[in-house]
Every structure is written in structure tokens, then in C-alpha cells.
N, C-alpha and C positions, 0 to 999 in steps of 0.2 A: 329077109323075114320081117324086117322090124316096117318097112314102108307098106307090106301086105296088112300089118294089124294097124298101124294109123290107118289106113282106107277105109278099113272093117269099122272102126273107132269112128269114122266121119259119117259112115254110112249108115248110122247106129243113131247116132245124136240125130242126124237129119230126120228119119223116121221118125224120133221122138217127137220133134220139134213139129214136124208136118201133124202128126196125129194130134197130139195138144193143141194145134190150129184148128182143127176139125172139130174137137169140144168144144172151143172157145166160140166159135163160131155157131154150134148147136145155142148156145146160153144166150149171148148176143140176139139171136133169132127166137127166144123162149121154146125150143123144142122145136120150132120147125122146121122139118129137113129140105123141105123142098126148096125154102127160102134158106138157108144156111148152105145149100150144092149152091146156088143161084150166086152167093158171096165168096165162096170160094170157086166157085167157075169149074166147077166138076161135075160130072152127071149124076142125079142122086142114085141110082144104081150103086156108083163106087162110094156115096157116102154110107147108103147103106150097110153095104158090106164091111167098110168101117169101122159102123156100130155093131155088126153083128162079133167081128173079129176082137173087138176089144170089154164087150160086153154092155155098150152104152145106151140106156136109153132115150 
């Protein structure tokens, strides 16, 4: 049980850690999403929904 909740616990912080890359990157870019998917090598499709799932402008 206890190796199941470290997993959950890494897979947790990772999310974080990946989503806070994705604002940081928004800022970096002053708003621009096309150009912040383009730096993190994601299709702005998924950065959009992103921003939708976390509330970001």
C-alpha cells in the first residue's frame, strides 16, 4: 500500500511541476500561446486546454 501512495505522491508533484512550466512559459512568451506550445514543443491545442483546465489566461 505504502509504494502505491509514493507513485500517486510522484505523479502529483510531476503534474505540478509540468503545469507551472506551462505558465512560466506563457510569461516568458508575454501571453503568447502559439509561441510558448512552440517552447515547450507541445501542440497549442494541449496548451490550450491547459489554460482552460486551470483557469489561465
Amino acid at each position: 500500500m505504502r509504494g502505491v501512495l509514493f507513485r500517486i505522491s510522484i505523479s502529483i508533484k510531476r503534474r505540478v511541476c509540468r503545469d507551472k512550466i506551462h505558465y512560466i512559459s506563457l510569461q516568458i512568451c508575454n501571453g503568447h500561446r502559439e509561441q510558448a506550445a512552440r517552447l515547450l514543443k507541445i501542440n497549442s491545442a494541449t496548451l490550450y486546454g491547459k489554460m482552460k483546465k486551470y483557469r489561465l489566461k
